[in-house]
N, C-alpha and C positions, 0 to 999 in steps of 0.2 A: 514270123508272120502274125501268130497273137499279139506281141507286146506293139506291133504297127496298127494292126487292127482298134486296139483299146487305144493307143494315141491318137488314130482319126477319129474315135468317138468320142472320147473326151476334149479335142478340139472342137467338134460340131457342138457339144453340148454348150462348150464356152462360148461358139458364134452363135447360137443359139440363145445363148440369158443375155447376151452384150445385145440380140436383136431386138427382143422381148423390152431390153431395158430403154431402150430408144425408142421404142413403139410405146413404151410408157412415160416418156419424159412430156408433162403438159405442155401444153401451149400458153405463152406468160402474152399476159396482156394488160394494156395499162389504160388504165379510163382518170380524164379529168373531171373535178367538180369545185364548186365556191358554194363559200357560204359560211356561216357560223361551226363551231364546234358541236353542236346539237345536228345539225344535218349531216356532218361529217359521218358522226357514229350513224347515225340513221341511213346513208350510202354503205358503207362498212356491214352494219346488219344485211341488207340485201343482195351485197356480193357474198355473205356468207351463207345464204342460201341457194345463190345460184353455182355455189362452190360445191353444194349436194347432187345439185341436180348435173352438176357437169365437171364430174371431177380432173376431167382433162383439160380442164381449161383454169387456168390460174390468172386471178384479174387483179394489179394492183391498183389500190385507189391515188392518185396524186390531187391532193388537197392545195388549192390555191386561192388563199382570202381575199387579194387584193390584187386587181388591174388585171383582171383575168383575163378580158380580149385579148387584151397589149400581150402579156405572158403566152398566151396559146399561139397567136400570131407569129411569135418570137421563135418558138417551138418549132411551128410548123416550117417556117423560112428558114430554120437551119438544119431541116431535115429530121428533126428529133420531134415529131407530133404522136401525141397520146395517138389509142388504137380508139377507142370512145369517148367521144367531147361531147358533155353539157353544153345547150347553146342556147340561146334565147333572140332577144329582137338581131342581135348582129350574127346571124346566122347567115344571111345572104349577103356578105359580106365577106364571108368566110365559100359558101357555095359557089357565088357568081366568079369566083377566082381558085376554080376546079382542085377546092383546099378539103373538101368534102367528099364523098362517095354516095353519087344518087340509090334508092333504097328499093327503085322500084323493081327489080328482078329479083332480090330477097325475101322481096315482100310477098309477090306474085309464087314463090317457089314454097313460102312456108304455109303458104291458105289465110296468111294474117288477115280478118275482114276490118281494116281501118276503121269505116265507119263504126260500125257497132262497137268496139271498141274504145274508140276516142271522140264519139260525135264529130262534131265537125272541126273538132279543136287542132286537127293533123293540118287541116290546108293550110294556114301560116307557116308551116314548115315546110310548104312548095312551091320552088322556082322552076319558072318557064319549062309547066308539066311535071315536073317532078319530084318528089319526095325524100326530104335529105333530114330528118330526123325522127322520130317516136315522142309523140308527147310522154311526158313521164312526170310533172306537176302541172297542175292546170286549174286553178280555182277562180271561174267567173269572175267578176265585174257584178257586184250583187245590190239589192238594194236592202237597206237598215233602216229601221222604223221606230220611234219611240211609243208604244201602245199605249202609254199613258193619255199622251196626245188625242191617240187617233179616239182612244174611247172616251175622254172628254169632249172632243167634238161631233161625237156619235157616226166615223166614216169605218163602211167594213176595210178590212186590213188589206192590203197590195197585194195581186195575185197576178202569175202567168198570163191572165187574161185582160189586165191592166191593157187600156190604149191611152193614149196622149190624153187623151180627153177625161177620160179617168183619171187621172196625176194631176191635171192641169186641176180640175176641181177638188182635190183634195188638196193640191198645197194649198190653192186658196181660201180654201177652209179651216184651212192647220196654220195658218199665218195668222198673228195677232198684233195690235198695237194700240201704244198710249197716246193719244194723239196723233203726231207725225214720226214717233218712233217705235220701231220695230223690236218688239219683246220678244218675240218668236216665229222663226222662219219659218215655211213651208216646206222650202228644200233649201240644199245647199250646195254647190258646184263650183266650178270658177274656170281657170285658162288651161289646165294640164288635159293634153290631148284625148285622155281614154273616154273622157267626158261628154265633149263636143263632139267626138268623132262614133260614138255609142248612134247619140242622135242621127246622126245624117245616115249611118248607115239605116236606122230604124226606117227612114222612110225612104228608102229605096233609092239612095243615093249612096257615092264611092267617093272615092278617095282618085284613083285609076281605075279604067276601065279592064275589059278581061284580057286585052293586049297590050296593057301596061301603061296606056298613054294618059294624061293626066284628064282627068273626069268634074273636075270640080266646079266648075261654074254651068250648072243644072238647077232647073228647078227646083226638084228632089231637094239641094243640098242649102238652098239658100232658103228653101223651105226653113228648115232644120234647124238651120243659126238663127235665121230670124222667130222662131219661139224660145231657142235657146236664150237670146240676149233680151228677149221679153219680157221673160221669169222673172229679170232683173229691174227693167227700166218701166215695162208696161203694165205688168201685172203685180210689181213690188211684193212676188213670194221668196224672192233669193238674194243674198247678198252682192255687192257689187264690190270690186276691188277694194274703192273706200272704205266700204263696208267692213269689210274684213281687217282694213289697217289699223279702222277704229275699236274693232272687236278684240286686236293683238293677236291676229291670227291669218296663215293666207291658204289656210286648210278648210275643210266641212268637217274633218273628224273629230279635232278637238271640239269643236262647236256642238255637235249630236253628242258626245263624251258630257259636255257642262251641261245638257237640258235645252238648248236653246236653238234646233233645228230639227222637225218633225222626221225627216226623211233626207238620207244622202245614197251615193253611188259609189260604192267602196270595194275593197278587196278579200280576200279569206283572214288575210295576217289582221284584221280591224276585229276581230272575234276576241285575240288574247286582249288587244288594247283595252275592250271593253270587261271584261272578263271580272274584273275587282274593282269597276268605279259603283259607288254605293248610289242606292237608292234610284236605280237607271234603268228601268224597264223596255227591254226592247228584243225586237224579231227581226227573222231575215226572211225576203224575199224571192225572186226570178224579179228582172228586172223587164221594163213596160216595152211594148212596141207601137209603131204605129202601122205603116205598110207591113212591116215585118216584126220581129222581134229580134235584136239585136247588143252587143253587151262584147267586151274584149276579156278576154282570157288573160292573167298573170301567170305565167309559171315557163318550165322550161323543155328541153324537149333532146334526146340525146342522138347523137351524131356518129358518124363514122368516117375518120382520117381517109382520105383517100390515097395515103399513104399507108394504110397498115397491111402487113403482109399476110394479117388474116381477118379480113372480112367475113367470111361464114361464120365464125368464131365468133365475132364482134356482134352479130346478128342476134347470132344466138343468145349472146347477156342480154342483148337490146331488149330482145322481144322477150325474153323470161322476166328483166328487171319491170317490162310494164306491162305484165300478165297481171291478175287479181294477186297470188302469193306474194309476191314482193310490193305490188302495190298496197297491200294490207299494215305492212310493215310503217308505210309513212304515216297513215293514223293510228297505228297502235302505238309510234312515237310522238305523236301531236307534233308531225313538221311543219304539212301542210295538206292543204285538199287536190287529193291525187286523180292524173288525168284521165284514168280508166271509169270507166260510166258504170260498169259491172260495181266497183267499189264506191263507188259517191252513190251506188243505192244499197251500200250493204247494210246490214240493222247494227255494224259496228260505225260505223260514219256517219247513220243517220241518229243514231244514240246520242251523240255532240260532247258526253260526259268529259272523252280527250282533252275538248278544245274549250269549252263552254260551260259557265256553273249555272246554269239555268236550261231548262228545255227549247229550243229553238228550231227551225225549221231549215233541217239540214237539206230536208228534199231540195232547196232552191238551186244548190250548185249541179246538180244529176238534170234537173229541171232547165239548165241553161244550156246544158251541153250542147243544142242542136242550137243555138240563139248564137254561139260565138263566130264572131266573125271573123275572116280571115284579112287578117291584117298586111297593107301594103306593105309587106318586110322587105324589101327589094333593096340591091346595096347602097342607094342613097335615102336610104332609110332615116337616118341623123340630119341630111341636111334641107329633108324634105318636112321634119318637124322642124328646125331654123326657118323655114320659110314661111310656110304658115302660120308659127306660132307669129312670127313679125306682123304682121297683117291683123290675126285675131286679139293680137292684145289691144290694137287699137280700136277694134268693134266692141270688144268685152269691157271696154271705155265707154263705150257709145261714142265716139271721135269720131266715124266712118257709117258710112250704110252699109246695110246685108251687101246688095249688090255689087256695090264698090269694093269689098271685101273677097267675095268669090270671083271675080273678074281677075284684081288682082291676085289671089293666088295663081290662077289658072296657071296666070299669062308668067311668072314668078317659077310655077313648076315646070314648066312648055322648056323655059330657058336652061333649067336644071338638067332635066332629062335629056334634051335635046340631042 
C-alpha cells in the first residue's frame, strides 16, 4: 500500500511540473517591420524591453526591406500573416478587406486615452469608425527656416500662430532678385501631395467628406489651390516646375540645403540631411494655418493580423511598444520622431543633440500634434493620388484654372468611388 501510495505521488508530482511547464511555455509571436538596418536594431531594442515587462510573451521581429505591402499581402493570402504589422498610408487597404483586426474593444478595455497620447495623429489609422493601428512614428510635416534670411530681412521667425497672411508677407519679403531673375526664394513647394493638400485642409476644406464621398470642388478647397498656385505665377515667391528644371532640381530640399530658399515644408528625416551642410543657419517651426492649422504626419502606425491567435497578447506589445519606455528608445537611437506626444515634449527630444548639431526648435513636432490631419487613407488611396495628381500637374503649370481643376477632380473622384 506504501510503495502505491509513493507512486501516486510521485506521478502527480510529474503531472504536476509537466503542468507548471505548460503553463510556462510563452506565447511566440511575430511582428513585421521595413526599413534600414538602423531601425531594425532600434525595433529589436524595444521588443527587448517589452520582453521585461512580459516575459510571457516572446515576439519575433521579421525584418522586410523591400516590397513590404506586396510580401505582407502575400503572407496574409496564404494564411501565414505576422501577429503585428507595421502599416502606413496602405493600411486601408489592408483593413477594408477584414486583413486587419479593429482595436476598438482593446483599446476601450485597457483605459488607453488615444488622444492624449497620440493627438490626433491615431485618426488616419480609422476606417469607417474604427481604429485598426497605434501610431508608433509620427513626425509632422514641419516648416524650416534659414534665419539668416529672416534676420537680414528683419521678419520675426515663424510661429504656431503664423496665418496665411503672415507667410504670405514674409515670403514676400524673403524673396529677392536681379532684375527679372530670381536669387532667392521665399518658399519652396511643388506637385507632391502632402503640400497642396496641407493647404486646403488649413482652410477648412477636405479631400472627402465625413461619409467618405468626394468633397473637393468647394470653396474652402479652390480657395487653397488658387493662393497655392499664386506663390508661383502671382506673387513670384516660389519656384515653378521650370523653375526647378532650371535650378537641376524638382525638390525644395536640396534648394534650402544650397542657401537659395527662405522657407520649405519638410519632414523629421530633413534634420540629418541638413545636419553637416556648412555654413547653413536654420530652425524649425509648427507649420502655418488659416481657418485652421493643418500639416500631415510621416510615419507609421502598428497593426494586428486579424488572423493571429492572440490578440490580447498583440495588444499588449502594441500599446507597451507606444508607451513613453519604448518610445524613448527611438530618440535615444536617432531613428525618428516618435508618435507619443508625452515623448516629442521630453527634455531628451526636445534637447535635438540625437538628431541635430545645432540647438533647434524641437517643440514644433509636440506643437503639431493636434494640427495633423487625418488623412483620406481609404483603400483607393493610390488611385485617388493618380487622379488628382493628373489634374494638379496641369494647374501647377498654370495650363488650367483653379476651378477647372477642382471640378474636375471632383467629377474624376465621384467616378473612382462610385
Amino acid at each position: 500500500m506504501r510503495v502505491r501510495m509513493i507512486s501516486l505521488f510521485a506521478i502527480s508530482l510529474f503531472l504536476l511540473s509537466v503542468s507548471v511547464a505548460v503553463a510556462q511555455e510563452p506565447v511566440v509571436l511575430r511582428m513585421s517591420v521595413w526599413g534600414s538596418l538602423s531601425d531594425q536594431e532600434a525595433y529589436q531594442a524595444r521588443l527587448d524591453l517589452a520582453a521585461e515587462q512580459f516575459p510571457d510573451i516572446d515576439v519575433e521581429l521579421l525584418y522586410t526591406p523591400d516590397d513590404y505591402d506586396q510580401r505582407i499581402q502575400t503572407m496574409m493570402a496564404g494564411g501565414d500573416a505576422p501577429d503585428i504589422v507595421q502599416m502606413a498610408e496602405a493600411i486601408h487597404g489592408f483593413s477594408s478587406r477584414g486583413q486587419l483586426l479593429a482595436l476598438d474593444d482593446l483599446i476601450s478595455a485597457s483605459g488607453l486615452d488615444m488622444a492624449a497620447r497620440f493627438g490626433t495623429n491615431h485618426l488616419q489609422y480609422q476606417y469607417e469608425g474604427s481604429q485598426y493601428a497605434l501610431p508608433d512614428r509620427g513626425g509632422a510635416m514641419i516648416v524650416y527656416y534659414n534665419t539668416d534670411m529672416f534676420d537680414a530681412a528683419g521678419i520675426d521667425y515663424p510661429t504656431a500662430d503664423w496665418t496665411w497672411e503672415d507667410f504670405l508677407t514674409a515670403a514676400q519679403a524673403l524673396t529677392l532678385r536681379d532684375g527679372d531673375t530670381v536669387t532667392q526664394y521665399g518658399f519652396a513647394a511643388g506637385g507632391w501631395w502632402p503640400w497642396w493638400m496641407s493647404f486646403i485642409y488649413q482652410n477648412g476644406g477636405a479631400v472627402l467628406d465625413e461619409t467618405g464621398a468626394p468633397a473637393f470642388n468647394t470653396p474652402e478647397t479652390a480657395e487653397a489651390l488658387q493662393l497655392y498656385n499664386d506663390l508661383v505665377y502671382t506673387y513670384g515667391v516660389a519656384p515653378s516646375p521650370e523653375d526647378y528644371a532650371n535650378l537641376g532640381t524638382n525638390s525644395p530640399d536640396p534648394l534650402f540645403a544650397q542657401g537659395k530658399v527662405a522657407i520649405i515644408m519638410t519632414g523629421f528625416w530633413n534634420i540629418a540631411s541638413l545636419r553637416d551642410v556648412p555654413d547653413l543657419n536654420w530652425d524649425i517651426a509648427p507649420v502655418w494655418g488659416n481657418v485652421e492649422r493643418g500639416t500631415v504626419s510621416f510615419g507609421s502606425g502598428l497593426a494586428i493580423s486579424s488572423g493571429s491567435a492572440h490578440p490580447e497578447e498583440a495588444f499588449q506589445i502594441i500599446n507597451f511598444l507606444t508607451d513613453e519606455a519604448a518610445q524613448t528608445v527611438i530618440v535615444e537611437r536617432g531613428q525618428d520622431a516618435p508618435a507619443n506626444v508625452a515623448v516629442l515634449s521630453s527634455d531628451l527630444f526636445l534637447g535635438g543633440e540625437t538628431f541635430a548639431n545645432r540647438d533647434i526648435y524641437m517643440e514644433a513636432f509636440a506643437e503639431s500634434a493636434d494640427a495633423i490631419i487625418a488623412l483620406p487613407l481609404i483603400p483607393q488611396w493610390n488611385e485617388m493620388q493618380s487622379v488628382m495628381s493628373a489634374t494638379l500637374d496641369e494647374l501647377f503649370l498654370n495650363a488650367i484654372d483653379t476651378q477647372t481643376a477642382v471640378e474636375q477632380i471632383q467629377a474624376d473622384l465621384e467616378d473612382l468611388l462610385q
